[in-house]
ROROKE-766493 format. One record per residue (C-alpha): residue number from 1; x, y, z. Coordinates in steps of 0.2 Angstrom, whole numbers. Example, Ala and Ser with C-alpha at 12.3 -4.5 7.8 and 13.67 -1.06 7.14 Angstrom:
<sites>
    i   east  north     up
    1     62    -22     39
    2     68     -5     36
</sites>
This chain:
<sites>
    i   east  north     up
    1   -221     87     54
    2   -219    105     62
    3   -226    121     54
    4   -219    138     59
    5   -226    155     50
    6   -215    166     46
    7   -225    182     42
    8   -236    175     27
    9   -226    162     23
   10   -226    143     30
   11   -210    136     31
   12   -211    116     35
   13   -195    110     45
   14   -195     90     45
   15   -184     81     55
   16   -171     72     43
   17   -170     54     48
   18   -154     48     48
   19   -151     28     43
   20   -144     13     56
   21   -128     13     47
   22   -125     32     45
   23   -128     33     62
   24   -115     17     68
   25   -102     27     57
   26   -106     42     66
   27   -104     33     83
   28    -87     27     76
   29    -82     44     70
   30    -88     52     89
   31    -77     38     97
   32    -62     46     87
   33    -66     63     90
   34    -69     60    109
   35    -51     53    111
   36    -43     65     99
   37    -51     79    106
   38    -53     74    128
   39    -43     61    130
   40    -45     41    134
   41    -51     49    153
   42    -68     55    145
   43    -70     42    133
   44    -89     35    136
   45   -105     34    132
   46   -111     51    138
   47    -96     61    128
   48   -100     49    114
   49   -118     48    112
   50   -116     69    112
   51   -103     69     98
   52   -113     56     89
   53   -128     67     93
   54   -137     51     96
   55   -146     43    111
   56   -138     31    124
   57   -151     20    122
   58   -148     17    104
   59   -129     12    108
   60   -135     -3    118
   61   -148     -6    105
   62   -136     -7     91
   63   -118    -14    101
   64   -126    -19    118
   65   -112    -12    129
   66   -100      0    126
   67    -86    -12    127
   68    -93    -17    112
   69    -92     -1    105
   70    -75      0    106
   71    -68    -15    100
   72    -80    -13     84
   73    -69      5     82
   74    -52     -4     87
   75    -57    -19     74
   76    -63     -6     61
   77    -47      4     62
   78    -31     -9     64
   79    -27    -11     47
   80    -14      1     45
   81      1     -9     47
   82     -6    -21     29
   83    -11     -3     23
   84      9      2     24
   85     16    -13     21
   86      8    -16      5
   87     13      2     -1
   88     30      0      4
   89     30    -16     -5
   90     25     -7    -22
   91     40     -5    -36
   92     50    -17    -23
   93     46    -34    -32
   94     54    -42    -46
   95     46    -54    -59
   96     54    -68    -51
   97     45    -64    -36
   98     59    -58    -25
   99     59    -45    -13
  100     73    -29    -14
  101     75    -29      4
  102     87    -13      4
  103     75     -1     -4
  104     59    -10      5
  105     66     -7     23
  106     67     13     22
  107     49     12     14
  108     43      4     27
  109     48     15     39
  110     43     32     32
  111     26     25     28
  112     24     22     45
  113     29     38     48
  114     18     46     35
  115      2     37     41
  116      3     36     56
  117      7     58     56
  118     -9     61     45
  119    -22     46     56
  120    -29     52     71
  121    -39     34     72
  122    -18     27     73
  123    -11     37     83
  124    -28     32     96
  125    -25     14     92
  126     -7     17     97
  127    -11     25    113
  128    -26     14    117
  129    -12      0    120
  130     -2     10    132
  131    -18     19    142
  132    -25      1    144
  133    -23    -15    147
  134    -35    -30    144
  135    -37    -44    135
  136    -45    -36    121
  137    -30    -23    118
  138    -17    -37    119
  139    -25    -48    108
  140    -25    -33     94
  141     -7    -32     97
  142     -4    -51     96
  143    -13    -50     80
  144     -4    -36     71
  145     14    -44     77
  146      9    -61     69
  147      3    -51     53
  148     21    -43     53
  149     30    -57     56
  150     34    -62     37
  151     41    -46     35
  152     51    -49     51
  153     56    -65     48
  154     62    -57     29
  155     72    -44     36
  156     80    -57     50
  157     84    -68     34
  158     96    -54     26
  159    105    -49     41
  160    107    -69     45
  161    124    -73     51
  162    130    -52     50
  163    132    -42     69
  164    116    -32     63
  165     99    -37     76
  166     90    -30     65
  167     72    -36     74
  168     79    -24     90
  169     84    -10     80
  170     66     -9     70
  171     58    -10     87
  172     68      5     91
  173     66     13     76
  174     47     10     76
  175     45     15     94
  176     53     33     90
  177     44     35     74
  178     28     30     86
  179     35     43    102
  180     38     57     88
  181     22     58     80
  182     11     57     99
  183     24     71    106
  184     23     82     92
  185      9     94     99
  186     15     96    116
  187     33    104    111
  188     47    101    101
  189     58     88    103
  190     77     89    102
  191     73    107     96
  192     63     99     83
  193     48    105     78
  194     39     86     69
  195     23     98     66
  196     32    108     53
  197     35    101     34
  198     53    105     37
  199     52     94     54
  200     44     81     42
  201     55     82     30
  202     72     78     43
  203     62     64     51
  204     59     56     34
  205     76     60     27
  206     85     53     45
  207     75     37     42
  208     81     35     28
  209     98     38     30
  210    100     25     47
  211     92     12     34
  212    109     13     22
  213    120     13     38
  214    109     -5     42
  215    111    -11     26
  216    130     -3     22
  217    135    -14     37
  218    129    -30     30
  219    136    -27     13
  220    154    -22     20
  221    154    -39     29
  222    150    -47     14
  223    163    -39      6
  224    177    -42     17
  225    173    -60     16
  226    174    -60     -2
  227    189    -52     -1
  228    196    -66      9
  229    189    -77     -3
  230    198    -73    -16
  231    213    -70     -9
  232    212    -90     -3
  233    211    -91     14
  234    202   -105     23
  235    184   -103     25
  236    185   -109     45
  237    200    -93     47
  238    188    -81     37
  239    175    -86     51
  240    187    -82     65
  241    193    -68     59
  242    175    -60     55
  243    168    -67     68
  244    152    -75     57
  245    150    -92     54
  246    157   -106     42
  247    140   -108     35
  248    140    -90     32
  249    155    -88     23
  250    152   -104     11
  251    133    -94      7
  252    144    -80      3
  253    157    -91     -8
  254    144    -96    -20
  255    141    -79    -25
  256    159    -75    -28
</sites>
């Protein structure tokens, strides 16, 4: 303990000790700040151990390298894709247990958009996959497509047997949503302005708007083959005409 007089008085600084797990949560935080703020180029211990306001020697005591380091932030930090699925998925389940794809889809996507605009740690983990490549990155990357592919394979399920590839068109859709949100501090983008609430507000408004074009396209299939349908023509000529599948239109025939 120091003492400093002041005049008459004695004023007592003490050195406020700060706990191993405050200070890992500090390191995690500085690992954030360092990429947000400087870029992957000055990602390392020095910048970190400065942010942290720790010593380096703590790092290695705690993590043991500083590859360790940063897969404990990326491990810490990838949960945001079961984070927005599960609140797109809210209101979107029925007793029976069955999913409404139509009104899921466009949640998905503007919860992506949503989170990913307002997380610094996503928008890094996004960028760390595209500044890096090692087996550490690509696992991470493997793992979240595995953790998606229900919802996929869901998706893929609706638009079976329709013109719609829906699997590419979500990867395009994501990857814009993902290019949007990282340019949006270097300029606009197609005279857009995605930092504004009013650029906001288009991006989430567009998203939802290509999602009832997806979905329109499916159901106007359906509905031409049920016209058919009723009007009695073969199955097997339905199928050439609408260029789907005999399978497909016999599914659609129980419905009719």
């Amino acid at each position: 303990m120091k003492e400093m007089k002041e005049g008459d008085e004695i004023v007592k600084k003490k050195r406020i000790r700060r706990s191993k797990g405050y200070i890992n949560i500090e390191i995690m935080k500085a690992v954030s700040a360092v990429i947000g703020e400087q870029g992957f180029a000055n990602l390392g211990i020095n910048s970190v151990a400065i942010e942290a306001k720790v010593e380096k020697p703590f790092i290695y005591r705690n993590f043991g390298t500083f590859d360790k380091v940063l897969e404990q932030y990326i491990l810490k930090n990838d949960y945001w894709m079961k984070f927005i699925m599960e609140r797109a998925l809210d209101g979107k389940v029925n007793d029976a247990g069955n999913i409404d794809v139509p009104s899921l889809y466009p949640s998905i996507l503007t919860e992506l958009y949503k989170t990913m605009d307002e997380s610094r740690d996503f928008r890094n983990l996004i960028l760390w996959e595209v500044y890096e490549d090692s087996s550490f990155i690509r696992k991470i990357a493997n793992r979240r497509e595995t953790e998606t592919k229900e919802e996929i394979a869901l998706l893929t399920n609706y638009f079976s047997q329709t013109k719609v590839d829906i699997a590419a068109i979500t990867a395009l859709l994501i990857s814009g949503v993902y290019y949007t949100v990282l340019h949006k501090d270097i300029s606009t983008f197609c005279g857009i302005d995605f930092k504004t609430k009013e650029g906001k507000k288009r991006m989430n408004e567009s998203l939802k708007y290509i999602s009832s074009l997806i979905f329109e396209q499916a159901s106007t299939q359906k509905r031409i083959v049920k016209n058919m349908l009723n009007k009695g023509l073969e199955t097997s000529l339905i199928a050439e005409l609408t260029e789907t599948s005999v399978a497909y239109v016999e599914q659609v025939a129980k419905d009719v």
